[in-house]
C-alpha positions as YAML, in Angstrom:
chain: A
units: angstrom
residues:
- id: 1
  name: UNK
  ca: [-14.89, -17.14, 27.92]
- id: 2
  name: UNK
  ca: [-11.96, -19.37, 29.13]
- id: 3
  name: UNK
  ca: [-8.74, -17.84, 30.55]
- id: 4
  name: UNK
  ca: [-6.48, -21.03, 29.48]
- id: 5
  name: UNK
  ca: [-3.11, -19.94, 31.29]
- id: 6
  name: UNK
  ca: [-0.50, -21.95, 29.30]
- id: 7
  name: UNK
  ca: [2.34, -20.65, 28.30]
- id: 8
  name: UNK
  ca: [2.86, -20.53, 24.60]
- id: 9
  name: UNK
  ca: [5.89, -21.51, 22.63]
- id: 10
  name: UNK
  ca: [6.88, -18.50, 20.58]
- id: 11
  name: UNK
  ca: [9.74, -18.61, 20.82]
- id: 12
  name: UNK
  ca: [11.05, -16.11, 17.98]
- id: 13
  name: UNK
  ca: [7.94, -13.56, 17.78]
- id: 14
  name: UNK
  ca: [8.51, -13.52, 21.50]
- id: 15
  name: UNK
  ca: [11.85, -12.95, 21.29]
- id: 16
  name: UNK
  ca: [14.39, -9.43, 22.00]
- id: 17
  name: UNK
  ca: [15.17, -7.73, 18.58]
- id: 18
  name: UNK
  ca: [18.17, -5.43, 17.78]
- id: 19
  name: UNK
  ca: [16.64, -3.27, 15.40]
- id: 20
  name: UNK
  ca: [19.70, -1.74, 13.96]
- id: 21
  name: UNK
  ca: [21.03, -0.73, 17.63]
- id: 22
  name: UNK
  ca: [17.05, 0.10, 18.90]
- id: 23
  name: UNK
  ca: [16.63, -2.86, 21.26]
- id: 24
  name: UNK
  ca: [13.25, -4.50, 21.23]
- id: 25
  name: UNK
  ca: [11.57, -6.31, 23.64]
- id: 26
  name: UNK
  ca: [10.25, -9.00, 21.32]
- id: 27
  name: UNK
  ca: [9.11, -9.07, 17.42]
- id: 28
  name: UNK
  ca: [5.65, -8.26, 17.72]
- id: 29
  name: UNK
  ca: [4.88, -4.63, 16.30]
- id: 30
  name: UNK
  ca: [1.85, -2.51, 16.50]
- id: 31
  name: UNK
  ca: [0.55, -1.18, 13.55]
- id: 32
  name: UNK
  ca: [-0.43, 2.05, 12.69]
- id: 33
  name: UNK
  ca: [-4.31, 2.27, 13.06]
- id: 34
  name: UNK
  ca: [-6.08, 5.18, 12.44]
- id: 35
  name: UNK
  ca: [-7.86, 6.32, 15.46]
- id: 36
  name: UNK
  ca: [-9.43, 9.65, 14.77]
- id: 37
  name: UNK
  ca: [-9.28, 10.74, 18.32]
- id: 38
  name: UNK
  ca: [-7.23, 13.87, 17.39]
- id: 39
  name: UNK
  ca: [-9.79, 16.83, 17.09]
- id: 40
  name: UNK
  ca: [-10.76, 18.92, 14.61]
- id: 41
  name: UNK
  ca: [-7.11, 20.75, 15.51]
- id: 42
  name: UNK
  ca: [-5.28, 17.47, 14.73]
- id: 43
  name: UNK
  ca: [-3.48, 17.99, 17.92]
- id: 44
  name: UNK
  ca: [-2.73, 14.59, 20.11]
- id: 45
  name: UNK
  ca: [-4.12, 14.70, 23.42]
- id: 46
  name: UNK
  ca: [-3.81, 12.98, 26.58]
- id: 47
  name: UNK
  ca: [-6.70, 10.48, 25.87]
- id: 48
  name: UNK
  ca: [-4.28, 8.99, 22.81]
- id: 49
  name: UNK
  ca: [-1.53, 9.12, 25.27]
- id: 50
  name: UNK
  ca: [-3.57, 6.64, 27.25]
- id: 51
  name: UNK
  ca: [-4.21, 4.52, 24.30]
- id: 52
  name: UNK
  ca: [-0.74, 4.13, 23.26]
- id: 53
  name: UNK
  ca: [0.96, 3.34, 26.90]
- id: 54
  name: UNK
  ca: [-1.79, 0.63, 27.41]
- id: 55
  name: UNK
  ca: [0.09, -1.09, 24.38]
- id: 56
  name: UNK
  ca: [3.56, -0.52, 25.51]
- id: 57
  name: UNK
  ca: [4.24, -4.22, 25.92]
- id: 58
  name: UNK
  ca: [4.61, -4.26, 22.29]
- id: 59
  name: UNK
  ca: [8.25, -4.29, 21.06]
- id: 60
  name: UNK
  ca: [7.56, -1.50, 18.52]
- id: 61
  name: UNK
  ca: [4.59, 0.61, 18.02]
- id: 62
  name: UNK
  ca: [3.81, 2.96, 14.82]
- id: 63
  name: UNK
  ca: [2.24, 5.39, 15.60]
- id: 64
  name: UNK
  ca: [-1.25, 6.34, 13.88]
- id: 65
  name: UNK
  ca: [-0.79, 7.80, 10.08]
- id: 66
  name: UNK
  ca: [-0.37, 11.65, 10.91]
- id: 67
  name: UNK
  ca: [-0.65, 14.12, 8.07]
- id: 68
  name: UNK
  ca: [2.36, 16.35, 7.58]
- id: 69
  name: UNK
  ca: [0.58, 18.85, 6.37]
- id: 70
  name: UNK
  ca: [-3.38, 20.78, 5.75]
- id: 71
  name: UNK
  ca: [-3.14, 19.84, 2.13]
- id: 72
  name: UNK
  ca: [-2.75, 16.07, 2.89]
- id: 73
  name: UNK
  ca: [-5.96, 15.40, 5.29]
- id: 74
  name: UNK
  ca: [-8.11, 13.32, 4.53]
- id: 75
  name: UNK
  ca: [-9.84, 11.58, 7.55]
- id: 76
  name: UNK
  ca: [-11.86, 13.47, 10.37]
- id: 77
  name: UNK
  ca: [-9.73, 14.17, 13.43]
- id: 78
  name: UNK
  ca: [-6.66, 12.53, 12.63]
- id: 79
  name: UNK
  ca: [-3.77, 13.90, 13.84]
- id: 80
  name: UNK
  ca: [-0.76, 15.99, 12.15]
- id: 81
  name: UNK
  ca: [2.84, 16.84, 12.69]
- id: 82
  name: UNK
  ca: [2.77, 20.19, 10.48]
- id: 83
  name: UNK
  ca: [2.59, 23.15, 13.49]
- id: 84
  name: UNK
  ca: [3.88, 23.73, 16.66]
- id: 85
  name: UNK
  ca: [0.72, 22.32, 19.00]
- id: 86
  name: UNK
  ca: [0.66, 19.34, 17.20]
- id: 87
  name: UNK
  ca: [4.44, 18.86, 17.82]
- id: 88
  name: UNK
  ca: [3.69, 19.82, 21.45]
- id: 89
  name: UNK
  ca: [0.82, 17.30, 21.70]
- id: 90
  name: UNK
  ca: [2.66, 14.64, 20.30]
- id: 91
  name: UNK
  ca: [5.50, 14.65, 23.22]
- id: 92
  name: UNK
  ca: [3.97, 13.62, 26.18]
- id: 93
  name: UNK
  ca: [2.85, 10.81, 24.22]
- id: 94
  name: UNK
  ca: [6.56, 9.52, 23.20]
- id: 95
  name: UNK
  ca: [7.89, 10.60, 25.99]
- id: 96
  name: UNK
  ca: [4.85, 8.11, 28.00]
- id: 97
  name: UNK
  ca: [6.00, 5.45, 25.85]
- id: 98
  name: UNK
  ca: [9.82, 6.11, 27.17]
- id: 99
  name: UNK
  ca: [9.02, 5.34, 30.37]
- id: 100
  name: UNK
  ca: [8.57, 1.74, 29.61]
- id: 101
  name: UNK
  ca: [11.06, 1.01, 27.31]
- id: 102
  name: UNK
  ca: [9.06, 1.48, 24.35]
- id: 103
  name: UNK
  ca: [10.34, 2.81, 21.13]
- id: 104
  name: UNK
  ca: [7.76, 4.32, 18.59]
- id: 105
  name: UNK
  ca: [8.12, 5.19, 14.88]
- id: 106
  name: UNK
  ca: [5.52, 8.24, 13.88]
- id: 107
  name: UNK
  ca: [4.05, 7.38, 9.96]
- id: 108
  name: UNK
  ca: [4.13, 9.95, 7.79]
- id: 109
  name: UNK
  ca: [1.04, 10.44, 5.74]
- id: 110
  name: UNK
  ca: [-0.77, 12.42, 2.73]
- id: 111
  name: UNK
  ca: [-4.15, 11.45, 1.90]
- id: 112
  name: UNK
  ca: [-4.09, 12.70, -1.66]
- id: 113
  name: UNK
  ca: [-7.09, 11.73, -4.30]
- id: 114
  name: UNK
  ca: [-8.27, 9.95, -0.64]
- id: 115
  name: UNK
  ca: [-9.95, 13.10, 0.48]
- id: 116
  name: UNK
  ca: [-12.54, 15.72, -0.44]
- id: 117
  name: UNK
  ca: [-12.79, 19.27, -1.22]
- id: 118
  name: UNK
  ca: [-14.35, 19.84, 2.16]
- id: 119
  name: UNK
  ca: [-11.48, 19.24, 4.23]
- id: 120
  name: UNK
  ca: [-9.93, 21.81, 1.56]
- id: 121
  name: UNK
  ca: [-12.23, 25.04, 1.86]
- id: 122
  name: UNK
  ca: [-13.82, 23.95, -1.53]
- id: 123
  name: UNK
  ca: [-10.69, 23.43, -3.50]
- id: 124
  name: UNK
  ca: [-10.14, 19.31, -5.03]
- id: 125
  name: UNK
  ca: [-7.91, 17.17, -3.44]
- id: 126
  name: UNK
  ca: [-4.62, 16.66, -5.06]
- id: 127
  name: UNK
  ca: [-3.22, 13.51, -6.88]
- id: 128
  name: UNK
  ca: [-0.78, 11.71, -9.19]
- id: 129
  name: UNK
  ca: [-3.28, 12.33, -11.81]
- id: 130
  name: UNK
  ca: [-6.59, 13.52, -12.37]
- id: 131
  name: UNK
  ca: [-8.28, 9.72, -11.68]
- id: 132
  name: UNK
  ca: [-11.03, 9.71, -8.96]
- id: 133
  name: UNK
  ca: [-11.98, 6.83, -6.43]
- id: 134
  name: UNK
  ca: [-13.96, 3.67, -7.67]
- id: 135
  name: UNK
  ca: [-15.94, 3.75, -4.43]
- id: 136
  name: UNK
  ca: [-19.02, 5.02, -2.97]
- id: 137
  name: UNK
  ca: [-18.34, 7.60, 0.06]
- id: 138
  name: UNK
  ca: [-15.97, 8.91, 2.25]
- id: 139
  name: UNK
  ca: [-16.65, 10.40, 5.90]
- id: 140
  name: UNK
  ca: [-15.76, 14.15, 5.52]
- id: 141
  name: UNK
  ca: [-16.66, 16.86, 8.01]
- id: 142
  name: UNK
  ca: [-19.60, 17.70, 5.87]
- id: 143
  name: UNK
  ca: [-20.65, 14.06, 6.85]
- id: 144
  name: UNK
  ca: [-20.41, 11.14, 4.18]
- id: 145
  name: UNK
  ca: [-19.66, 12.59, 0.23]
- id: 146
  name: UNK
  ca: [-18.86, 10.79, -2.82]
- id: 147
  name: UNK
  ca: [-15.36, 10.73, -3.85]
- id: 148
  name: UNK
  ca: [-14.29, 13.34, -6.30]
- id: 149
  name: UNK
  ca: [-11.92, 13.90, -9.24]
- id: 150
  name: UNK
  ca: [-8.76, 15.01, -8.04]
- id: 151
  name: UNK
  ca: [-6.41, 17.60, -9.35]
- id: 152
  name: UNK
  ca: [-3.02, 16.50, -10.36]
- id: 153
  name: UNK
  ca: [0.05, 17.95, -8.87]
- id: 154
  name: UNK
  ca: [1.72, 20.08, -10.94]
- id: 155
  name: UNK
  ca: [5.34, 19.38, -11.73]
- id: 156
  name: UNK
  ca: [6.41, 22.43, -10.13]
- id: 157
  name: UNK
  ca: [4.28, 21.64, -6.93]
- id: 158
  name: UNK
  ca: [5.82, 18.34, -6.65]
- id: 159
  name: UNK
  ca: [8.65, 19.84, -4.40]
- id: 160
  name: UNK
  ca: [6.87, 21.25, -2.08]
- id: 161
  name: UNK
  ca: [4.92, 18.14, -1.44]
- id: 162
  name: UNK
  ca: [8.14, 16.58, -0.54]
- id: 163
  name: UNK
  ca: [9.64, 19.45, 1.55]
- id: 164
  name: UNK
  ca: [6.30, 19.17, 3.99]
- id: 165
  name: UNK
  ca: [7.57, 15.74, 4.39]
- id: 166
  name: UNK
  ca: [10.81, 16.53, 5.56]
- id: 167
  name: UNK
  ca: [9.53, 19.24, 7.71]
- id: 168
  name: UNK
  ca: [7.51, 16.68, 9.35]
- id: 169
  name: UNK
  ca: [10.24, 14.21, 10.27]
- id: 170
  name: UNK
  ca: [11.96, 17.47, 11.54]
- id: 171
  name: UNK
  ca: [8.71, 18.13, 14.08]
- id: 172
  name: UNK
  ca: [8.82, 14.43, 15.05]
- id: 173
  name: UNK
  ca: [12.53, 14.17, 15.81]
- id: 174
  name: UNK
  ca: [11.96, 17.39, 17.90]
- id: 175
  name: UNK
  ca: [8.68, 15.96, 19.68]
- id: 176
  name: UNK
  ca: [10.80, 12.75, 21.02]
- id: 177
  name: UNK
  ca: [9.95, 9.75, 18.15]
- id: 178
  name: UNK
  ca: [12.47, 7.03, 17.29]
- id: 179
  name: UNK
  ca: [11.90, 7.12, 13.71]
- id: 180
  name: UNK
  ca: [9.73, 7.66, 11.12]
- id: 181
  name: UNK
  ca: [7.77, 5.71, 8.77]
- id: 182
  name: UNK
  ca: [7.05, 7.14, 5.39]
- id: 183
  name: UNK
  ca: [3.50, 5.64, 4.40]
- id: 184
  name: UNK
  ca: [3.61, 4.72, 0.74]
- id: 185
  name: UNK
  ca: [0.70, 2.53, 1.33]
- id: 186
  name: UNK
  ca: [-3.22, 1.61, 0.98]
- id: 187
  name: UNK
  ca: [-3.83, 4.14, -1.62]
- id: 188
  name: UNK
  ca: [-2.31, 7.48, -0.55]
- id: 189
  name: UNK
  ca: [-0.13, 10.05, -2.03]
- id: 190
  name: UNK
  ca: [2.76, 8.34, -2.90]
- id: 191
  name: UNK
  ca: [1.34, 4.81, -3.66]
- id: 192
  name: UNK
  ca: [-1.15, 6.84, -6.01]
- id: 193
  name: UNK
  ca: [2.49, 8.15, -7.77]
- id: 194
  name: UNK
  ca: [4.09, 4.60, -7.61]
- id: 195
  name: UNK
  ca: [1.08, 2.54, -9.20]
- id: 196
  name: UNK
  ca: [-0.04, 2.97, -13.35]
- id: 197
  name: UNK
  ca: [-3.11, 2.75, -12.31]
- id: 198
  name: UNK
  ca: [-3.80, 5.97, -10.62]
- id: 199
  name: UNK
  ca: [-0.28, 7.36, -12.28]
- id: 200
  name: UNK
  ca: [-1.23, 8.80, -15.73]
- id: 201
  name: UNK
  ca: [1.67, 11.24, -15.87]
- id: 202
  name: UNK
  ca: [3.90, 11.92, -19.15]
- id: 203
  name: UNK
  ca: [6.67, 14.70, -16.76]
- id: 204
  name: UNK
  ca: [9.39, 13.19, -14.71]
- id: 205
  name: UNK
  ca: [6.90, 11.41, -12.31]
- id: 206
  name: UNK
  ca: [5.15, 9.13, -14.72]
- id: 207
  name: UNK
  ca: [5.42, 6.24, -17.48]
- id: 208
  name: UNK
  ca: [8.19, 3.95, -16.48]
- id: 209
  name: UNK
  ca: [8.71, 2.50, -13.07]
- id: 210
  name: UNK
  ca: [11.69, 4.12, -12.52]
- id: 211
  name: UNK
  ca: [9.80, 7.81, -13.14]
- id: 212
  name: UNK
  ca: [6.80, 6.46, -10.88]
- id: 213
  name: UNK
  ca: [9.18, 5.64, -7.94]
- id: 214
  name: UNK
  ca: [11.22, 9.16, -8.50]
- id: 215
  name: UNK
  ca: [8.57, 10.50, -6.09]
- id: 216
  name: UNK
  ca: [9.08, 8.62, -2.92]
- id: 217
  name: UNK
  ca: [13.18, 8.54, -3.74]
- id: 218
  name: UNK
  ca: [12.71, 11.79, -3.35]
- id: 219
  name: UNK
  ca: [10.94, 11.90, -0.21]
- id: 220
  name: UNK
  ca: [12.97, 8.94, 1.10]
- id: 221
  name: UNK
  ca: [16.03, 11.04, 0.59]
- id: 222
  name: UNK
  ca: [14.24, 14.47, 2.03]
- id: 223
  name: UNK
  ca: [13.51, 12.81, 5.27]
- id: 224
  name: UNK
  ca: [17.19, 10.92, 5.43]
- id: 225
  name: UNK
  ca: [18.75, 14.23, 5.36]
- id: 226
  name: UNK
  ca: [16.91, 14.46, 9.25]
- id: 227
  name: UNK
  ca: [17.26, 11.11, 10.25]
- id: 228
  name: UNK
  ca: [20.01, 8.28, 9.76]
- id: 229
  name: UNK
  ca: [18.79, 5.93, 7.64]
- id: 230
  name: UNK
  ca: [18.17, 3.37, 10.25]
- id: 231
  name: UNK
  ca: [15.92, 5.25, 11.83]
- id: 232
  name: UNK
  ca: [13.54, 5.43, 8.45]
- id: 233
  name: UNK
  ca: [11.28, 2.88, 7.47]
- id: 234
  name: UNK
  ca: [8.68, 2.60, 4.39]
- id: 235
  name: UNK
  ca: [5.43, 0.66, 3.81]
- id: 236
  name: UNK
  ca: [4.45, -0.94, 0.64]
- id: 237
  name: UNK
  ca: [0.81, -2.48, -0.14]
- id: 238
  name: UNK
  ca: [1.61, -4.67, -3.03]
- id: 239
  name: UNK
  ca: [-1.46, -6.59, -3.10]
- id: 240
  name: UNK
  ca: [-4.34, -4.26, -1.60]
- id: 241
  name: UNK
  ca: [-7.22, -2.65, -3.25]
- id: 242
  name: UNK
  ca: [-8.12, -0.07, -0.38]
- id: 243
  name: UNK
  ca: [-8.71, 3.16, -1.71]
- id: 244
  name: UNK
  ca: [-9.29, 1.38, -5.35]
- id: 245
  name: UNK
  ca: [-5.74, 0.41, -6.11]
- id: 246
  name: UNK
  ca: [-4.13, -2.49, -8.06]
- id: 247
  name: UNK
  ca: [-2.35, -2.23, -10.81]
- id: 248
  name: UNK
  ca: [-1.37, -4.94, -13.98]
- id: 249
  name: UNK
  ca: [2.14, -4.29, -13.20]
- id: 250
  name: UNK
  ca: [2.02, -4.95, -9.57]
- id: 251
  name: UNK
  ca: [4.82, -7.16, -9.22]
- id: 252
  name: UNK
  ca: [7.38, -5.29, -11.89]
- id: 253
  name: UNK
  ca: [6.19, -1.89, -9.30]
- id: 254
  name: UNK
  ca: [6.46, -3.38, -6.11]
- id: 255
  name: UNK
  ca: [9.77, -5.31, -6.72]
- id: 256
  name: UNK
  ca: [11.66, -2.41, -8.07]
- id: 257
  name: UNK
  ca: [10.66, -0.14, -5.19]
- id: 258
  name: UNK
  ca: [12.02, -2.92, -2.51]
- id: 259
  name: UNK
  ca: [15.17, -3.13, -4.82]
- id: 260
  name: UNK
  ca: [15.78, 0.62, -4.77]
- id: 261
  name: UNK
  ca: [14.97, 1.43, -1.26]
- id: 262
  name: UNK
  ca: [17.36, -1.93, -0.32]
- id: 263
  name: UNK
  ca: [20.44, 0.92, -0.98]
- id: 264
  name: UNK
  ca: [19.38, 3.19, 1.68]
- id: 265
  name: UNK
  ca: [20.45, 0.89, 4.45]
- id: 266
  name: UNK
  ca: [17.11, 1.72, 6.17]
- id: 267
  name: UNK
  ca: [15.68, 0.81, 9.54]
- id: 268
  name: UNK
  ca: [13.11, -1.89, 7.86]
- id: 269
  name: UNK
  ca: [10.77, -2.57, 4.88]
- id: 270
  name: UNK
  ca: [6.59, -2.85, 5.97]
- id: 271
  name: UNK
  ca: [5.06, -4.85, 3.50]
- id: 272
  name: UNK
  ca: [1.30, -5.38, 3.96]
- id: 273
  name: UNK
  ca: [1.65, -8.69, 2.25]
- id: 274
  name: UNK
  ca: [-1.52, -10.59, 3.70]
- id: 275
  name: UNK
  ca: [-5.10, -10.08, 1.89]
- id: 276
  name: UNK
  ca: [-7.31, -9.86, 4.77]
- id: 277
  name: UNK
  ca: [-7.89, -5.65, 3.83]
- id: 278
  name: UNK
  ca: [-8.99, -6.84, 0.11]
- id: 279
  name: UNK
  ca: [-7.14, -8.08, -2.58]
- id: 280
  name: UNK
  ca: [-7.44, -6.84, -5.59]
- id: 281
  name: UNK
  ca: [-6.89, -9.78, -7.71]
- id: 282
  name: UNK
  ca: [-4.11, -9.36, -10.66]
- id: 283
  name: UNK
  ca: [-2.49, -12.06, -10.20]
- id: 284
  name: UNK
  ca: [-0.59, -14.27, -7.48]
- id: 285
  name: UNK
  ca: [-0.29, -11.81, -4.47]
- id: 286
  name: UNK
  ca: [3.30, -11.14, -3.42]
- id: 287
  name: UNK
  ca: [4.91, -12.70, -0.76]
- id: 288
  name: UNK
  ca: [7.47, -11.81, 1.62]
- id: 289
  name: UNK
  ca: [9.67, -14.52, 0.21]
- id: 290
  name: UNK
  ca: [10.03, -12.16, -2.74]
- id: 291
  name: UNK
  ca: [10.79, -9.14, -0.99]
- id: 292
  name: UNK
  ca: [13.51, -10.72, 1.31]
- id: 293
  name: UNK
  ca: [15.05, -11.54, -2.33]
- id: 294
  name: UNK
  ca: [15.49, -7.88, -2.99]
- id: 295
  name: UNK
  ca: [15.52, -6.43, 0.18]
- id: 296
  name: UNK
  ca: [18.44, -6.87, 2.40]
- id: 297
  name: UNK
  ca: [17.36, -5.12, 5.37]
- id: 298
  name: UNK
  ca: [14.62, -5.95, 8.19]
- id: 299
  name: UNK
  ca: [11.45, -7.33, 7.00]
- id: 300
  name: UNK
  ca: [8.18, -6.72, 8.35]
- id: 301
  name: UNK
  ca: [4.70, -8.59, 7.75]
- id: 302
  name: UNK
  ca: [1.60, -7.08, 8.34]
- id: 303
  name: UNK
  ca: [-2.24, -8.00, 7.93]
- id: 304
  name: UNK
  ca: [-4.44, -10.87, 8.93]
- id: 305
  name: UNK
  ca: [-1.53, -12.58, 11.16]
- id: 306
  name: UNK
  ca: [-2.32, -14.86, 14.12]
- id: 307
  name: UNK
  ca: [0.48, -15.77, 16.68]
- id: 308
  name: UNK
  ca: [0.85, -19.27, 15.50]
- id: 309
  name: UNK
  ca: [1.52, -17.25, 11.08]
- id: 310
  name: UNK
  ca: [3.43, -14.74, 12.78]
- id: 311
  name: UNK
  ca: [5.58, -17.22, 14.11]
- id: 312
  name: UNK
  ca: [5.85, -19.23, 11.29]
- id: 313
  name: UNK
  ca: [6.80, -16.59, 9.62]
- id: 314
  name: UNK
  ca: [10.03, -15.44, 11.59]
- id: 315
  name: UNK
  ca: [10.86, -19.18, 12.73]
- id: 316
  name: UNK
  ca: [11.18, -19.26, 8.41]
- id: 317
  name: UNK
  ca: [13.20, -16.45, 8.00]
- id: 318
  name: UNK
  ca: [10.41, -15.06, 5.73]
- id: 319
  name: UNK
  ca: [9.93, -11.77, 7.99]
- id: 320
  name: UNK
  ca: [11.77, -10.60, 11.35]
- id: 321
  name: UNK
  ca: [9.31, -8.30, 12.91]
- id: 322
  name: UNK
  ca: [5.22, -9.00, 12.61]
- id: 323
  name: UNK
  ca: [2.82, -5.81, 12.99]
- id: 324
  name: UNK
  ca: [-0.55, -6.55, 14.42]
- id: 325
  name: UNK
  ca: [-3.23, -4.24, 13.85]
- id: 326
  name: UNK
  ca: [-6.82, -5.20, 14.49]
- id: 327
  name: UNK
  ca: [-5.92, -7.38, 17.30]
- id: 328
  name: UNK
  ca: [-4.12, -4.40, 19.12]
- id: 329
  name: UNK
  ca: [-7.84, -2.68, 18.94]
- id: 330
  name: UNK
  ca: [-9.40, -4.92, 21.34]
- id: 331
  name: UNK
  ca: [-6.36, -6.46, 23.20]
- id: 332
  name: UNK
  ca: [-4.13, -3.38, 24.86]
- id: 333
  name: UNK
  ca: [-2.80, -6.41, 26.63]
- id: 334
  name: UNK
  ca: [-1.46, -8.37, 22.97]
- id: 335
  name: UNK
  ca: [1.84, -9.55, 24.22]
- id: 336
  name: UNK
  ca: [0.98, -11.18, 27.13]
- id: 337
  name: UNK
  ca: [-2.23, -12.67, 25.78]
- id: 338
  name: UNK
  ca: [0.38, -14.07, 23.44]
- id: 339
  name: UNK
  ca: [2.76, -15.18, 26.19]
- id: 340
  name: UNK
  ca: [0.54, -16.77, 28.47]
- id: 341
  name: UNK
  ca: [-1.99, -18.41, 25.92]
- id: 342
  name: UNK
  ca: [-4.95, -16.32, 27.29]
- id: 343
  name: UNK
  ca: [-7.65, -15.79, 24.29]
- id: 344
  name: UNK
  ca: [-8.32, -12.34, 23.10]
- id: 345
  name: UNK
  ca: [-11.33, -9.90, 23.76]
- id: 346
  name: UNK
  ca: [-13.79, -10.25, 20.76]
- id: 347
  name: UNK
  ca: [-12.78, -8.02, 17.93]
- id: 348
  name: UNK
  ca: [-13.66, -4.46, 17.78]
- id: 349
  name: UNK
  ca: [-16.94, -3.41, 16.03]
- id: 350
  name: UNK
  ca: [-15.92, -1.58, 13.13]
- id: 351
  name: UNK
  ca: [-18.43, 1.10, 14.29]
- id: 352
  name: UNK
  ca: [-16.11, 2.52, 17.17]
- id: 353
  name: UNK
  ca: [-12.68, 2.79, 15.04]
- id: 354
  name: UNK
  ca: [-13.52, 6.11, 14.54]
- id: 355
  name: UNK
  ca: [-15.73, 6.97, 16.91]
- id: 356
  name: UNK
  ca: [-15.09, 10.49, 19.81]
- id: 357
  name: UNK
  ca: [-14.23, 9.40, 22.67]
- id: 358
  name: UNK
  ca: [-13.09, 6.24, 25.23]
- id: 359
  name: UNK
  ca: [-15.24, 3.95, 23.93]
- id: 360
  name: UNK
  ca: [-14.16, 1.43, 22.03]
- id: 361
  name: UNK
  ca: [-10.82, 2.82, 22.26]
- id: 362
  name: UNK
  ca: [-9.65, 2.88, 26.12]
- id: 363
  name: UNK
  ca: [-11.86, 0.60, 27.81]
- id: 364
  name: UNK
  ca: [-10.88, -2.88, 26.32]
- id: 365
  name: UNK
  ca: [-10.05, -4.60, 29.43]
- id: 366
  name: UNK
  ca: [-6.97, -6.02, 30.27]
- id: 367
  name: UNK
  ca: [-6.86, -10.45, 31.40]
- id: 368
  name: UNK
  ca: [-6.26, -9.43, 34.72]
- id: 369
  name: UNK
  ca: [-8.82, -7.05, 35.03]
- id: 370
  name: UNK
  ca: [-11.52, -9.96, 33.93]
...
């Protein structure tokens, strides 16, 4: 492998950000990846705390989806933010993070139809509506299982749903975090309320657009009642088909949402606007051109990005901040591989996303330990 030591010319992903008075280092975000190094308990542990300061070059890291509460999990030892050791566990991390300079959002996350009755003592996983997975099986604790029909929320459970959320931004203002991210992406809970296709509903929550987005208003405005609005951020998938999603309507959907949320004054907009996690093929993806139209507010791109896209991107006034996942797997070091021009470590085997343990999750070596 060569070690090229050229300095690159980036000169806007590499440059300082003032996210809404949160200085950053430069534009280049880490994404939340799910890790499933939590424990059955959910609690984080000093082995993620590791992890995460490896990548504290980046200018703003999300942290892992976390569940906010029992009823939402959905993936083998992820963590949570719903009881006081997960709290607990979740500190030392931040507070790691601190030391360097580095803020970190935490993403707020229910699973919904994306789970199975095992991580629920035997009882279905809860939806939008009644509409199970397209897929073929899921890794449970019971090892892998099909998917299953979900139950739909009632109406009367709906509010409940959205008070865990807000509890959960309460825990992670108390354990340290800089903000919150309210993941109403890839398939889960809320993008399962926003999208017809898994949205079947004839209450309050369903039909129109306006009904299907009344469920993450609502959790939007739960969690601003904890944090100033600048300190909140939401993720939209707009053209993915994990989890089976897509929906006719796609761009009527995913344009109103960015509208709406533009009032909030919040800290940024994630759109997962590139195809390289599937595409599920209704039309002409979305673009971040279209979101900047109807949202006023930061702008951040995420999937399949290189440096040189990334840079193109911001340089064009298309995005302002660029989250990197997959390459922050197997590159701790991501910024200054960026900086210096030094090529990255080959990618991570999907095998070890997932997998107990350091492997595949600690011991990616740094350039200057090659």
């Amino acid at each position: 492998m060569t070690t090229a030591t050229t300095t690159t010319t980036l000169p806007h992903l590499l440059s300082s950000y003032d996210l809404h008075g949160l200085p950053l280092r430069n534009r280049v975000v880490m994404a939340p990846l799910t890790r499933a190094r939590a424990g059955g308990e959910r609690v984080p542990n000093a082995l993620m705390r590791e992890y995460y300061a490896q990548r504290a070059s980046a200018g703003l890291i999300i942290a892992e989806a976390t569940v906010v509460s029992e009823q939402g999990c959905g993936w083998v030892d992820s963590p949570g933010i719903y009881n006081d050791a997960q709290e607990a566990g979740w500190k030392p991390i931040v507070d790691g993070l601190h030391v360097f300079g580095t803020p970190i959002f935490l993403q707020l996350w229910h699973c919904g139809r994306a789970s199975h009755s095992s991580f629920h003592g035997g009882a279905p996983a809860v939806s939008a509506s009644a509409v199970k997975i397209n897929g073929d099986t899921l890794h449970t604790p019971e090892g892998k299982q099909p998917y299953e029909t979900p139950r739909a929320l009632e109406t009367e459970e709906v509010m409940a749903v959205v008070e865990d959320y807000r509890r959960a931004a309460e825990r992670a203002k108390a354990a340290g975090f800089d903000g919150v991210e309210i993941h109403a992406a890839n398939g889960y809970l809320i993008d399962q309320f926003l999208q017809s296709k898994t949205n079947q509903r004839t209450d309050q929550y369903g039909g129109s657009v306006e009904n299907r987005f009344r469920f993450l208003r609502e959790i939007t405005e739960a969690v601003l009642t904890v944090w100033p609005a600048d300190r909140v951020g939401v993720r939209l998938s707009p053209n993915g088909n994990f989890n089976d999603m897509g929906s006719p309507d796609f761009r009527e959907t995913f344009t109103y949402a960015a509208s709406e949320l533009n009032a909030y004054g919040l800290s940024y907009l994630h759109v997962v606007d590139g195809l390289a996690f599937g595409f599920h093929e209704l039309g002409e993806p979305m673009t971040l051109p279209e979101f900047r139209a109807v949202f006023s507010g930061p702008l951040m791109g995420n999937c399949g990005y290189t440096q040189e896209t990334a840079e193109a991107a911001i340089a064009g006034g298309d995005a302002d901040l660029i989250a990197f996942g997959r390459p922050f797997l197997s590159n701790p070091d991501l910024v200054e591989r960026f900086t210096n021009g030094w090529e990255l470590n080959p990618p991570a085997d999907v095998t070890v996303w997932s997998a107990p343990g350091p492997e595949g999750y600690t011991d990616f070596p740094f350039h200057s330990a090659k």
